[in-house]
C-alpha positions in Angstrom: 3.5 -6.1 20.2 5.0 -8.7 17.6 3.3 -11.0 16.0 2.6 -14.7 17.2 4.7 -17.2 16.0 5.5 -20.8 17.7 8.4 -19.7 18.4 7.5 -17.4 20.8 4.9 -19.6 22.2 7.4 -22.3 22.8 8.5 -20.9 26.1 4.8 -20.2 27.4 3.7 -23.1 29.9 0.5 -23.8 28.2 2.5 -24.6 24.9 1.3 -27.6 25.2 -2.0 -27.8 25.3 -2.6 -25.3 22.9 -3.1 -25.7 19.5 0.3 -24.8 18.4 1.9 -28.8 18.3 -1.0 -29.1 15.8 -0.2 -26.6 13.9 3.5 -27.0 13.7 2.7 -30.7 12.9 0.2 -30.2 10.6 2.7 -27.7 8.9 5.8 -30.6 8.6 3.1 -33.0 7.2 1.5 -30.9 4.4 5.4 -30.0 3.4 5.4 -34.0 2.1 2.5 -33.8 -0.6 3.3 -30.5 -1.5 7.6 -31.2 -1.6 7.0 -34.7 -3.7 4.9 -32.8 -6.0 7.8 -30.4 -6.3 10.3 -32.7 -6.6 8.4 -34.6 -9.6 7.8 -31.1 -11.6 11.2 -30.3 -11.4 12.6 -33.8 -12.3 10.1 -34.0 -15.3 10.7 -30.8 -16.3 14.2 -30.9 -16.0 14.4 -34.3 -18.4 12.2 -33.0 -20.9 13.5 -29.6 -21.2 17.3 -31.4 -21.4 15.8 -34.0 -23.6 13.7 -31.8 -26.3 16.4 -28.8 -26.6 17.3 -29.6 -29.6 13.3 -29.0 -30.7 11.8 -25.6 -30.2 9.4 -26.9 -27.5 12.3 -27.5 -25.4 13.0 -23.8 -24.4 9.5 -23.2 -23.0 9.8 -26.0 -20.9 13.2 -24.8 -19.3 11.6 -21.1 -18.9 9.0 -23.0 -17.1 11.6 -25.2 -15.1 13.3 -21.8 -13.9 10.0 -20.3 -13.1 8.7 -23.4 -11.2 9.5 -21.0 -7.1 7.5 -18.6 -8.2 4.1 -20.2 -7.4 5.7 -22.5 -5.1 7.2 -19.6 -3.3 3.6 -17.5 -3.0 2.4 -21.0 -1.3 4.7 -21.8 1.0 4.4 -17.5 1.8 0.3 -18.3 2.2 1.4 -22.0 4.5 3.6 -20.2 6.9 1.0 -18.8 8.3 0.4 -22.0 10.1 2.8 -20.9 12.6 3.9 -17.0 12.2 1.5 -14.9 11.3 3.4 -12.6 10.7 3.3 -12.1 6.7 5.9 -12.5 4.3 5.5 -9.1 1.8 5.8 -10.2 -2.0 9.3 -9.5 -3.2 8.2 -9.2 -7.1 7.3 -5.7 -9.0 4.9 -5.4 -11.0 5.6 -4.8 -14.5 5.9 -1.8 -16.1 4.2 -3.1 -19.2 0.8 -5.5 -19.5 1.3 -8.6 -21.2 3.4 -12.2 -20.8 6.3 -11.2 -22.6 6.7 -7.7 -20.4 5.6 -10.2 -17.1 8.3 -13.0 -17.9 11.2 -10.5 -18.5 10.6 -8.6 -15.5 10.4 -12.1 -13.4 13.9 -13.5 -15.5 15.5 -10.2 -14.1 14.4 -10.3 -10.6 16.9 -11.9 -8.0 14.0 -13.0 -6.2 13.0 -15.4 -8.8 16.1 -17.1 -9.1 16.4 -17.2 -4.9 12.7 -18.7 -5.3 14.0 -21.7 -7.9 16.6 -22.6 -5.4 14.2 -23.1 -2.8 12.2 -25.0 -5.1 15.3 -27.2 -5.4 16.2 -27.5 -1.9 12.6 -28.3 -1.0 12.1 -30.8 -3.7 15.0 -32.8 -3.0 16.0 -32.3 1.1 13.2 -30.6 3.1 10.3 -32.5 2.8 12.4 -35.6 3.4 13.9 -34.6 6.2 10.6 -33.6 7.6 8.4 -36.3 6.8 11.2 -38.4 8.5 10.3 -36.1 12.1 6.9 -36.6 11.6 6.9 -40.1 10.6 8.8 -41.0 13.1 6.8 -39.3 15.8 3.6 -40.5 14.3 4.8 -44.5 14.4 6.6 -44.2 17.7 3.2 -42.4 19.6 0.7 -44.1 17.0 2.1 -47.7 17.9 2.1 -47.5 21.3 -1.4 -46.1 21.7 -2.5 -48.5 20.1 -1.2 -51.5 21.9 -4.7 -52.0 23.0 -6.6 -52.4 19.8 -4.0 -54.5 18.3 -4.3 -56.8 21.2 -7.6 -57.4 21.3 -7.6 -58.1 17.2 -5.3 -60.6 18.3 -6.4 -61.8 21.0 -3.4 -63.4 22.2 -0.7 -60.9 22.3 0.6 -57.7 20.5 3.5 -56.5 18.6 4.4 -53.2 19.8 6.7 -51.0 17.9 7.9 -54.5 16.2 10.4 -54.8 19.2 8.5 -56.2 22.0 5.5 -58.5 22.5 3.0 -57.4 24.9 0.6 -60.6 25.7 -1.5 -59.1 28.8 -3.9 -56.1 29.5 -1.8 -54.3 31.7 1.2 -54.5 29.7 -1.1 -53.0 26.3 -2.3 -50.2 28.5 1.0 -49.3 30.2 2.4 -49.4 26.5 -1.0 -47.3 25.7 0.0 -44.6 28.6 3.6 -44.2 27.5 2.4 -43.4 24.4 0.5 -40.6 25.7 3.1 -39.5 27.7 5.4 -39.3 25.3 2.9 -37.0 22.6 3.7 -33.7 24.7 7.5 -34.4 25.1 7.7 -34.9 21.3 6.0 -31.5 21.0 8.2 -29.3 21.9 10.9 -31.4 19.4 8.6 -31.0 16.8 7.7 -27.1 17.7 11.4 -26.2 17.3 12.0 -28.4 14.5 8.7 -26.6 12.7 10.5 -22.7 13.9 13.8 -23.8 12.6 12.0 -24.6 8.9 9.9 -21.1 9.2 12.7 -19.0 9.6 14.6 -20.8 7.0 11.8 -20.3 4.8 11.1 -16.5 5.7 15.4 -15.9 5.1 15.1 -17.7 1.7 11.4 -16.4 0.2 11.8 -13.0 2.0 13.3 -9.7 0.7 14.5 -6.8 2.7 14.2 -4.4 -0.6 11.0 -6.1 -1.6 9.4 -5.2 2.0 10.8 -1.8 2.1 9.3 -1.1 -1.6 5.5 -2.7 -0.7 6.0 -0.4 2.5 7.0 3.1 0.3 3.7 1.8 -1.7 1.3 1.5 0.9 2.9 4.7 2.3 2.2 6.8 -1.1 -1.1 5.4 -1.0 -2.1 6.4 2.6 -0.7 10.1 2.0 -3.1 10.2 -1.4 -5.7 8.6 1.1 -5.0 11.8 3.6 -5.1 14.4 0.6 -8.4 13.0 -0.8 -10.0 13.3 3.3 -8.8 16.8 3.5 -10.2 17.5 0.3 -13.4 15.8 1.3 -13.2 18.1 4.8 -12.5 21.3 2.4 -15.6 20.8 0.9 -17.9 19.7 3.0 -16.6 23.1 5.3 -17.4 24.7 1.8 -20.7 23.7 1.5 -22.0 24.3 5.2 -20.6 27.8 4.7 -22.0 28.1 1.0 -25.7 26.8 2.1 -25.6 27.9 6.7 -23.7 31.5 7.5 -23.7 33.1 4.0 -28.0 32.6 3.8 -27.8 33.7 7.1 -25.9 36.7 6.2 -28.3 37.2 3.4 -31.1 36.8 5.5 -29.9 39.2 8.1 -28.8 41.9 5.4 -32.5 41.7 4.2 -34.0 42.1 7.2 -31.9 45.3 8.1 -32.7 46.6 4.6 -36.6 46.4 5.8 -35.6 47.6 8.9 -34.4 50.7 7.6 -37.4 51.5 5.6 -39.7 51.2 8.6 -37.2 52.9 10.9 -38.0 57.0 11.1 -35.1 59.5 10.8 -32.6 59.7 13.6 -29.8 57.7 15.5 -31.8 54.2 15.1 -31.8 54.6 11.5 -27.8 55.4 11.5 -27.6 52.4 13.5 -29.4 50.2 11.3 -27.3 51.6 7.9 -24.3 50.9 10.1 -25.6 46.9 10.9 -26.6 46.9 7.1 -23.2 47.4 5.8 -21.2 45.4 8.2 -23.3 42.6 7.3 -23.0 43.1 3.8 -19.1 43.3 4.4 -19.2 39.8 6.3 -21.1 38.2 3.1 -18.2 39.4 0.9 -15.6 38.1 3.1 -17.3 35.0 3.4 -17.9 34.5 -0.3 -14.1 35.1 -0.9 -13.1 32.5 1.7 -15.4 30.1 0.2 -13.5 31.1 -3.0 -10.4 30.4 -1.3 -12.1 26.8 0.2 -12.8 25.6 -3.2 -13.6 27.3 -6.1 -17.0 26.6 -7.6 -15.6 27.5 -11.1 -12.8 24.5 -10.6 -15.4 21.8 -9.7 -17.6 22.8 -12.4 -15.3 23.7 -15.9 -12.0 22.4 -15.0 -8.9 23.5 -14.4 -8.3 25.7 -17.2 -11.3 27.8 -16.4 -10.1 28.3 -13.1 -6.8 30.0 -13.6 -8.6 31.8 -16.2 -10.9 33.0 -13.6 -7.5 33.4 -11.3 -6.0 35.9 -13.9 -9.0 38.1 -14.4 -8.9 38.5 -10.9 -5.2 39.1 -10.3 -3.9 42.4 -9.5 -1.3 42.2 -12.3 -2.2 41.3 -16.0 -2.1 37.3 -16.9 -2.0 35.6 -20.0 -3.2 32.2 -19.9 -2.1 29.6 -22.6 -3.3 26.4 -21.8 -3.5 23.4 -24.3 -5.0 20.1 -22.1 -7.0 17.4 -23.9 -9.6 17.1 -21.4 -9.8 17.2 -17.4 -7.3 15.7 -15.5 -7.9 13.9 -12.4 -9.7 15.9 -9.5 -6.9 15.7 -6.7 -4.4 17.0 -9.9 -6.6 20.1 -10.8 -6.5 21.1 -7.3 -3.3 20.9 -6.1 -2.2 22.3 -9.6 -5.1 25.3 -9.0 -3.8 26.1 -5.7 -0.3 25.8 -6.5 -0.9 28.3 -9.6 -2.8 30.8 -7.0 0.2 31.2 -4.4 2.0 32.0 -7.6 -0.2 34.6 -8.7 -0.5 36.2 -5.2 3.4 35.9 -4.7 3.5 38.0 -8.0 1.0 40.6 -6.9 2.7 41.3 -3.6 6.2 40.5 -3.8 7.6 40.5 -7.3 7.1 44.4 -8.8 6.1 42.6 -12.0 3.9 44.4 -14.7 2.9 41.0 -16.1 2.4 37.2 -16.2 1.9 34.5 -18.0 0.5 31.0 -16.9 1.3 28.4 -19.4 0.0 24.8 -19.1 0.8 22.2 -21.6 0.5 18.0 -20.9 4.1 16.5 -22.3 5.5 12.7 -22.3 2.6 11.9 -19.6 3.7 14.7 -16.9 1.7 17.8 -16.3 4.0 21.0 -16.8 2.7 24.5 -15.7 4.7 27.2 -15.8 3.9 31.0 -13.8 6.1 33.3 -15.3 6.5 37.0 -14.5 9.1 40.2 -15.5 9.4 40.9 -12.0 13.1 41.6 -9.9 13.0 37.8 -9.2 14.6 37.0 -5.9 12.1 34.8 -4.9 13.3 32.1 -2.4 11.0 29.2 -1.4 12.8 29.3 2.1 11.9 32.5 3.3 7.9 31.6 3.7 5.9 28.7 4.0 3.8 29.0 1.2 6.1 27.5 -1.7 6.7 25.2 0.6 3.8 23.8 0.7 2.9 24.1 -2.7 5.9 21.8 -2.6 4.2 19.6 0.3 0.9 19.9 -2.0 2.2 18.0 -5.1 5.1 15.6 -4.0 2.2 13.5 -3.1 1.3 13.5 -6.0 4.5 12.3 -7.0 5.3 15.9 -8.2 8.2 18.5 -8.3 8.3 22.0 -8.1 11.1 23.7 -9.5 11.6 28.0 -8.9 14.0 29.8 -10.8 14.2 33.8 -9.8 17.6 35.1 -10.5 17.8 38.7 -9.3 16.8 40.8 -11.9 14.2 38.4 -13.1 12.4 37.2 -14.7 11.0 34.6 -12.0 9.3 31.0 -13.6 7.7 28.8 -11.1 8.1 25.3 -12.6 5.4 22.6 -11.5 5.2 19.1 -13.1 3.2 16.5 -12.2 2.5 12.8 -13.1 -0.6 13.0 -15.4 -1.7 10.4 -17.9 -3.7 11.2 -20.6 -7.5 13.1 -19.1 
């Protein structure tokens, strides 16, 4: 459903007794405070810049004189809301360094900054004019008839209406009085258009079709980190109701058929009872490794490198680990990069014919780079199964590539690198 604006409620038959004149006349008034304002800041800065160029002090006041939209601009985004609600995303990027000089040089090369300025000028010097002529003039035509009446009985003797008639009777203040309030919901829908007409101006002008599309891929990245961190959360929280429910039960159970057995005499029942013994005892392993597989104790406890170390002593091929991090990076980045490391290692146990690794890990110009490297008959192709695939699912939310080179013969390196600054 989109979003409320006057224009749409223009064409409703309540319009006008709603609050939406209000609005759009409130929103044509406060453009005259805020435009002569404008309109003095841009004429004094525009004198003293031209006047003191010659000194030093004059430059800074010109850079100020070009960057006059910008806070105009993020006010008149924050007053439209008056009447369309619908919100005008900022078109400015941040900067990629901190600091006034990085701030100012990103803002001098942004087109929206220089689109904001000439708003500033056509705001400063035509808008509000034009507008607090509509109000004004619906405000002296409405105001002055209403109040006929009051200015009569000041009088006493008769009353100048409008300064084009002289009304000297009751009747004659009162009908003025009544057309006056007559004519307040005629001018509204004038003045409703009139207020639509100067929103969407402002929206072309102030808005920025890149600007909304970026703040959109933004809030997208940060909803899919949002869904990685929740699944994580799910991960362990399944983790820990298996860790702490069915694998005491298991133990529980084991020990009770182990005390079974001792109490149980010779025969079937005591077969029976062996059997129950070891297929419990083969659930708890099972269990235990798919915990494991959940998420490793080893990794939320010492790290990442002390996870793939624990990875390679338990890996059906030989692995040689060199790692060189300066600390721990961030939790969602060990894991992805631990499970991404483990398809790799299970790809080379079952599909490679390699006789050995290596798992290399080093942190380089602020990306995370670990290499899986193996003397296998390569081949590998990340479209023939879905779990390099996800790997590559895994860590491009993260921001994060995954490169695989296997030409046949070998050897096969599975490339990941991943944004990381310093742990």
């Amino acid at each position: 459903m989109p979003s409320p604006t006057i224009w749409t409620r223009l064409h409703l038959r309540r319009y006008v007794l709603s609050g939406w004149p209000w609005r759009a006349a409130l929103y044509l008034l406060s453009s005259v405070p805020l435009g002569a304002a404008t309109l003095l800041t841009l004429v004094l800065l525009a004198v003293a810049g031209g006047v003191l160029t010659v000194v030093v002090v004059g430059l800074p006041l010109l850079l100020v004189l070009v960057l006059t939209g910008v806070p105009l601009a993020s006010l008149e985004r924050r007053r439209l809301r008056l009447i369309d609600t619908e919100p005008i995303a900022d078109p400015h990027r941040d900067p990629g360094r901190t600091g006034l000089t990085a701030w100012l040089r990103t803002r001098l090369q942004e087109r929206s900054t220089w689109r904001e300025l000439g708003y500033a000028v056509l705001f400063g010097f035509l808008l509000w004019p034009l507008e607090a002529l509509v109000v004004g003039s619906v405000l002296t035509v409405c105001g002055g008839l209403l109040a006929t009446p009051v200015m009569l009985a000041f009088d006493g003797e008769e009353a100048r209406v409008l300064k084009m008639w002289i009304v000297d009777s009751w009747p004659g203040a009162l009908g003025a009085a009544l057309a006056g309030a007559l004519l307040l919901p005629v001018f509204a829908y004038p003045l409703g258009a009139i207020a639509a007409g100067r929103a969407a101006l402002t929206r072309f002008l102030l808005s920025s079709p890149t600007g909304e599309l970026t703040t959109r891929i933004k809030e997208l990245g940060r909803s899919r980190i949002r869904l990685v961190d929740a699944f994580e959360a799910e991960r362990r929280r399944i983790e820990r109701d298996l860790h702490d429910g069915a694998q005491q039960r298991l133990v529980a159970l084991s020990m009770t058929l182990g005390l079974a057995r001792l109490d149980a005499p010779d025969g079937p029942l005591g077969g029976l009872l062996a059997t129950a013994q070891d297929e419990a005892a083969t659930a708890l392993v099972e269990i235990r490794e798919l915990i494991r597989g959940i998420h490793p104790q080893v990794l939320t406890d010492r790290g990442l490198v002390a996870a793939v170390e624990d990875l390679a002593d338990r890996s059906a091929v030989p692995v040689d680990v060199d790692f060189d991090l300066p600390g721990r990076p961030p939790e969602a980045i060990e894991t992805a990069v631990y499970f991404a490391v483990s398809e790799a290692l299970a790809n080379v146990a079952k599909h490679s014919g390699a006789s050995r690794a290596q798992v290399r890990g080093r942190l380089t110009k602020g990306q995370l780079v670990v290499e899986v490297e193996d003397d296998g008959h390569g081949g590998a192709d990340t479209a023939q199964g879905t779990g390099l695939l996800g790997v590559a699912d895994r860590v491009s939310v993260l921001d994060g590539r995954l490169l695989v080179s296997s030409p046949p013969g070998g050897p096969t390196v599975f490339r990941l690198q991943v944004p990381c600054s310093n742990p």
